[in-house]
DRENMI-528534 format. One record per atom (N, C-alpha, C, CB): residue number from 0; residue in one letter; atom name; x, y, z. Coordinates in Angstrom, 1 decimal, padded with zeros to 4 digits. Atoms other than C-alpha are relative to their C-alpha. Glycine has a CB too. Layout:
[miti NUM a CA [X Y Z]] ...
end
This chain:
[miti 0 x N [000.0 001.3 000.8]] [miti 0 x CA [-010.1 -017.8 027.7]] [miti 0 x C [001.0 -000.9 000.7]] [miti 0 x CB [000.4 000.3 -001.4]] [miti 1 x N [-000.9 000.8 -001.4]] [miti 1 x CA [-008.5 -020.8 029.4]] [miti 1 x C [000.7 -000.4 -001.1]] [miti 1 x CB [-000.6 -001.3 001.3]] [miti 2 x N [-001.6 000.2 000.4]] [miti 2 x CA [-005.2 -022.3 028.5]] [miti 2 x C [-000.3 -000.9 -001.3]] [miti 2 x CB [001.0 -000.9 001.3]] [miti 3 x N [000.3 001.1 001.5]] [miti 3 x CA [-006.9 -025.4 026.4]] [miti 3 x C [-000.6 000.7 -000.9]] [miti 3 x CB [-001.1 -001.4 000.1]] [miti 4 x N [000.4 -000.9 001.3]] [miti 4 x CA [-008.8 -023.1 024.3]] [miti 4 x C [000.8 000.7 -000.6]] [miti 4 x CB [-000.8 000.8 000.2]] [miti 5 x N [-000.9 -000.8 001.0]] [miti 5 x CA [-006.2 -021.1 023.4]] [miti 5 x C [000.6 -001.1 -001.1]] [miti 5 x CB [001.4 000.8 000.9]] [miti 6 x N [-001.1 000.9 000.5]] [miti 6 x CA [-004.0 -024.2 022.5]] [miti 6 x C [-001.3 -000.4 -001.4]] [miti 6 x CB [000.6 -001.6 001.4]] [miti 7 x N [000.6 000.2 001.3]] [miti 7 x CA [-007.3 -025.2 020.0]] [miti 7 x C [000.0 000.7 -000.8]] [miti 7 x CB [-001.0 -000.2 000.0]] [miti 8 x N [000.3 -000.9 001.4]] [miti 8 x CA [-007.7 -022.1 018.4]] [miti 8 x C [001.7 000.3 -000.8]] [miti 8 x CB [-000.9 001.9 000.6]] [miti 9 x N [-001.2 000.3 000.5]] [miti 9 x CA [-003.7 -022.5 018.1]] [miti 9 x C [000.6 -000.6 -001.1]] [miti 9 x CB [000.3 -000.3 000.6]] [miti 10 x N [000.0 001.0 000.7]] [miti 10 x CA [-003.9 -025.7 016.5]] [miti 10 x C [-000.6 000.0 -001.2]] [miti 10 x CB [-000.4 -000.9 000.7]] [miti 11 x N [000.4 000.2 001.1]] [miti 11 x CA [-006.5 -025.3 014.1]] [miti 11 x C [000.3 001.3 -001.0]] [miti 11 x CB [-001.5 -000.4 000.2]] [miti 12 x N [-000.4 -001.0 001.0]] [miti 12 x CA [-005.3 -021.9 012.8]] [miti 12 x C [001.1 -000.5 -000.7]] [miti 12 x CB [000.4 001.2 000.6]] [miti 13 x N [-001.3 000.3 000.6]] [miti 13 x CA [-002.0 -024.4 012.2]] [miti 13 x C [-000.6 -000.7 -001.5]] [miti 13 x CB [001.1 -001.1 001.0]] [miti 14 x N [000.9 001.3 001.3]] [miti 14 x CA [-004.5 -027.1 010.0]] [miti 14 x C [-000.7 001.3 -000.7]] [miti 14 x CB [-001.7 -001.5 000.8]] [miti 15 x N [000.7 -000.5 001.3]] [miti 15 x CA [-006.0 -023.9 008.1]] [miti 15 x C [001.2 000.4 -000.5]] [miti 15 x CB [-001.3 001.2 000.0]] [miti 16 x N [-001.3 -000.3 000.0]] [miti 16 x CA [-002.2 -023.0 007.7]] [miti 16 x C [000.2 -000.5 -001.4]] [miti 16 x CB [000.9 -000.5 001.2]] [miti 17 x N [-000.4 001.3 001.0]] [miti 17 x CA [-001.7 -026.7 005.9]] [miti 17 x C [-000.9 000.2 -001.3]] [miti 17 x CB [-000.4 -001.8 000.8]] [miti 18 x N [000.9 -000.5 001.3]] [miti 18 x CA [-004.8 -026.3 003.9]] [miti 18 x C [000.5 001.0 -001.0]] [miti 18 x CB [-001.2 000.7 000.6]] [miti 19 x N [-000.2 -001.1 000.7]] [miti 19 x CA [-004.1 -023.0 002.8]] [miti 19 x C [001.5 -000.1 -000.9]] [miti 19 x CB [-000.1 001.2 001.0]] [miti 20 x N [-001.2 000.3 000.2]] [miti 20 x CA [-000.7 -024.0 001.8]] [miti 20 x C [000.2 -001.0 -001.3]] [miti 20 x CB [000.5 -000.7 001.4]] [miti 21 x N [000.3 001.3 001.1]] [miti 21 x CA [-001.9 -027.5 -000.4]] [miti 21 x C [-000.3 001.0 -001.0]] [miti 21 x CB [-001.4 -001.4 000.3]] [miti 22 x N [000.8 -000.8 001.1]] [miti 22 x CA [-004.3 -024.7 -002.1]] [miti 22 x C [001.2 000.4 -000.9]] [miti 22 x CB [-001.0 001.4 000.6]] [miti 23 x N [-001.0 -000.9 000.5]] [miti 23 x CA [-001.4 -022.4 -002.9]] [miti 23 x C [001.0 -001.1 -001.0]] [miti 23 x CB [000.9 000.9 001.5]] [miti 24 x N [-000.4 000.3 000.6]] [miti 24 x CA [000.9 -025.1 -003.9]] [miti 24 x C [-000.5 -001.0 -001.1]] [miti 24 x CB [000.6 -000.2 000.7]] [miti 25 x N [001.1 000.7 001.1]] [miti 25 x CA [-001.5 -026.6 -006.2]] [miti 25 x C [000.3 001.3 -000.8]] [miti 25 x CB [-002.0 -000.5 000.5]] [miti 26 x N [000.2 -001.1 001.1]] [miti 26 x CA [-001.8 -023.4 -008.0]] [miti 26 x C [001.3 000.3 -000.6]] [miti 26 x CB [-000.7 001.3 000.6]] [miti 27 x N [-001.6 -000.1 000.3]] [miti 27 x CA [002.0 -023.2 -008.2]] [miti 27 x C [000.7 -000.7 -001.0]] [miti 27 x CB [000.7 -000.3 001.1]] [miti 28 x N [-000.5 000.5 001.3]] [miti 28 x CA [002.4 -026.2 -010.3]] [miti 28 x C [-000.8 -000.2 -000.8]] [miti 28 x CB [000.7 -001.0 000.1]] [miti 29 x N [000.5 000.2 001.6]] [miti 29 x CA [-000.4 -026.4 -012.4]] [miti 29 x C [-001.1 001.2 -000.6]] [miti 29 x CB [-001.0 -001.6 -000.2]] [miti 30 x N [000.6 -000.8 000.8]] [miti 30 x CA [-002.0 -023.2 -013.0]] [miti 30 x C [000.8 001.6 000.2]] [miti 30 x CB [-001.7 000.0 000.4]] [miti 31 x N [-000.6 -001.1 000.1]] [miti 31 x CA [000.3 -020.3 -012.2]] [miti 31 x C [001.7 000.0 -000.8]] [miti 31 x CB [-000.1 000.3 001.4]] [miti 32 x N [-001.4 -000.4 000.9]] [miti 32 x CA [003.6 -019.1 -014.5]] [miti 32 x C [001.4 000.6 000.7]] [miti 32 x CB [-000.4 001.2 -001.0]] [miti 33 x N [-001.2 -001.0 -000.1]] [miti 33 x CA [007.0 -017.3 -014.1]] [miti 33 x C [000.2 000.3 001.5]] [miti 33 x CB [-000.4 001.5 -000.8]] [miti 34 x N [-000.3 -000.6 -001.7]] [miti 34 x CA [007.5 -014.9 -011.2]] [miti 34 x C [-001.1 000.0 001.2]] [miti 34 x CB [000.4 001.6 000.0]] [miti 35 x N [001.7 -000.3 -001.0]] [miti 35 x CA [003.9 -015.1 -009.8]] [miti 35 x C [000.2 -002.0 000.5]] [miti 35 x CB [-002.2 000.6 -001.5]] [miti 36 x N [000.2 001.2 -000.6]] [miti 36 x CA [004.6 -019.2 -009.5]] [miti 36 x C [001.1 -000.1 000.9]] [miti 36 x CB [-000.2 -001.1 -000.8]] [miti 37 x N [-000.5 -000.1 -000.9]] [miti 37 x CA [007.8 -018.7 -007.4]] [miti 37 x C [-000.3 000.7 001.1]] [miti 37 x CB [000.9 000.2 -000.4]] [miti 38 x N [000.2 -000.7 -001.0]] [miti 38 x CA [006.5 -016.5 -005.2]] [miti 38 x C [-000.9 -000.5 000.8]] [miti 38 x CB [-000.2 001.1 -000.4]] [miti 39 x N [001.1 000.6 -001.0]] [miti 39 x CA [003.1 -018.7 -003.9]] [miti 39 x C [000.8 -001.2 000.1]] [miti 39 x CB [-001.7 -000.3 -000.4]] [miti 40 x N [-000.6 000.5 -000.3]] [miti 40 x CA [005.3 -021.3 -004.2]] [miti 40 x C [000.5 000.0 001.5]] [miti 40 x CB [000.5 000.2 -000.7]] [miti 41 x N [-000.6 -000.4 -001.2]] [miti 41 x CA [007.5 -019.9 -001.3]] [miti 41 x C [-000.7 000.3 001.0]] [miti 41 x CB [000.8 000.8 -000.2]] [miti 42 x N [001.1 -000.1 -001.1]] [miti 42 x CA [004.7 -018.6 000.5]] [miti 42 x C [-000.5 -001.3 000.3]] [miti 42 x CB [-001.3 000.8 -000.4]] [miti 43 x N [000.6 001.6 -000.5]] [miti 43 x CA [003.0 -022.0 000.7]] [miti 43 x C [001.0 -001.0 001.0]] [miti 43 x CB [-000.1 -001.1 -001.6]] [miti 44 x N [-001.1 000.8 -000.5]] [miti 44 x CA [006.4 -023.8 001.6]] [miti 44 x C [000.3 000.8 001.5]] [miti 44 x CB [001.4 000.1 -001.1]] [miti 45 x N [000.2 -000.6 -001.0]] [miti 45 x CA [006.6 -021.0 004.6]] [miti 45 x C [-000.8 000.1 001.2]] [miti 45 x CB [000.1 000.7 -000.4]] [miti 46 x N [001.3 -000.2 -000.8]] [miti 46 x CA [003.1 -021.3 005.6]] [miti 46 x C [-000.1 -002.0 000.7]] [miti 46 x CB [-001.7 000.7 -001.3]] [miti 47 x N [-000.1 001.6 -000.5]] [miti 47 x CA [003.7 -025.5 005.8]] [miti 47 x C [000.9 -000.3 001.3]] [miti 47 x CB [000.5 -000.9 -001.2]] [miti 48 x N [-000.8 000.2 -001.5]] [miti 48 x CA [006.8 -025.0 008.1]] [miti 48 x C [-000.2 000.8 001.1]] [miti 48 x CB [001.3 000.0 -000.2]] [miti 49 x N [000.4 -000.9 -002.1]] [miti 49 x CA [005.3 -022.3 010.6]] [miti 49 x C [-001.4 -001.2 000.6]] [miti 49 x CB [-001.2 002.5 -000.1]] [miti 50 x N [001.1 001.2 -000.9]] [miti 50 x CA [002.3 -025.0 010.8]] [miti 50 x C [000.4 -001.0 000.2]] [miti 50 x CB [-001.3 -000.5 -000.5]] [miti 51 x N [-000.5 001.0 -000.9]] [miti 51 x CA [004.8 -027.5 011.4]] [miti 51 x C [000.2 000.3 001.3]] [miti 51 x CB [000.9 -000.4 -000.4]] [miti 52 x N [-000.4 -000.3 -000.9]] [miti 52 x CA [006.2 -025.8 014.1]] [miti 52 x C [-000.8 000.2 000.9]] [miti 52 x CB [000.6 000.7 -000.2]] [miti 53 x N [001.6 -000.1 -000.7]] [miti 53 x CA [002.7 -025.1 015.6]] [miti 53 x C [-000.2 -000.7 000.4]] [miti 53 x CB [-001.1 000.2 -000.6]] [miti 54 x N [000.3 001.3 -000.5]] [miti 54 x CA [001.8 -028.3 015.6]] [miti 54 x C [001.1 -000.8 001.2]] [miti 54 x CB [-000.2 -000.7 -001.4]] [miti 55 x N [-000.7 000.2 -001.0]] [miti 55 x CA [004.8 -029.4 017.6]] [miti 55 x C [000.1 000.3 001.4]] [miti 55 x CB [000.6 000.2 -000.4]] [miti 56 x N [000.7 -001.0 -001.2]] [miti 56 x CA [004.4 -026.8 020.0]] [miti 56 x C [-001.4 -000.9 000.7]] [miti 56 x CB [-000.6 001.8 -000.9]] [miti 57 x N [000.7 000.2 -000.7]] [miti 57 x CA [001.2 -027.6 020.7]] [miti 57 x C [-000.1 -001.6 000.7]] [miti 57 x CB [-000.9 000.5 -000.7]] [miti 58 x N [000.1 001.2 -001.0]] [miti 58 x CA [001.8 -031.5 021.1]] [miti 58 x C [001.1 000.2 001.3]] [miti 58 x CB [000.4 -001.6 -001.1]] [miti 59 x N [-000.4 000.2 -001.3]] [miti 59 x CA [004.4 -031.3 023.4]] [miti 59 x C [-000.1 000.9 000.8]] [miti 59 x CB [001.2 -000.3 000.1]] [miti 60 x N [000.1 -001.2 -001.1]] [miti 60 x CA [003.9 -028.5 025.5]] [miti 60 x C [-000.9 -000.4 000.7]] [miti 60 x CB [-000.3 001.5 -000.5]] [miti 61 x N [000.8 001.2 -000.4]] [miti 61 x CA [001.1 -031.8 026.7]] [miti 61 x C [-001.0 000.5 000.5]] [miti 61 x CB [000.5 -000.8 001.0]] [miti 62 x N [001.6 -000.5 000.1]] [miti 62 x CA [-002.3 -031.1 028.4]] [miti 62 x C [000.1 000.7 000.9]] [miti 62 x CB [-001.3 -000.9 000.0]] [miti 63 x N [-000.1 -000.5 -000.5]] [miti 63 x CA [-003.3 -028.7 029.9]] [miti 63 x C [-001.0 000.1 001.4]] [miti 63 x CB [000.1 000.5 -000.7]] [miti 64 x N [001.1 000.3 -000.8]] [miti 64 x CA [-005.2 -028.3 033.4]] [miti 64 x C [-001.1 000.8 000.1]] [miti 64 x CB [000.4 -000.2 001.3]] [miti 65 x N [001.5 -000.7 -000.1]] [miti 65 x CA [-008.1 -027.3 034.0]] [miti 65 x C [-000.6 000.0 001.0]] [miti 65 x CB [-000.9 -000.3 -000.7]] 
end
């Protein structure tokens, strides 16, 4: 697999990251309770800043050749 492809399947595993993250924190403040809403909570908030970091990564680390 060459270098740009990796970097895409990098990238968009970060954007299902964000997604997955909105979902969770949606459920956190208006349909989940108690100890079960701190906990996706924190997951969500964890899963937003590793797909920040992802995303960074991938912009500057710039293009790749081919």
């Amino acid at each position: 697999m060459s270098p740009s492809l990796m970097k895409m399947w990098v990238s968009l595993s970060a954007m299902g990251f964000m997604f997955l993250s909105i979902l969770m924190i949606y459920l956190s403040r208006y349909k989940l309770g108690g100890v079960l809403k701190f906990i996706t909570a924190t997951i969500a908030y964890i899963l937003m800043i590793l797909s920040g970091i992802i995303i960074f990564f991938v912009v500057f680390t710039g293009p790749t050749p081919e």
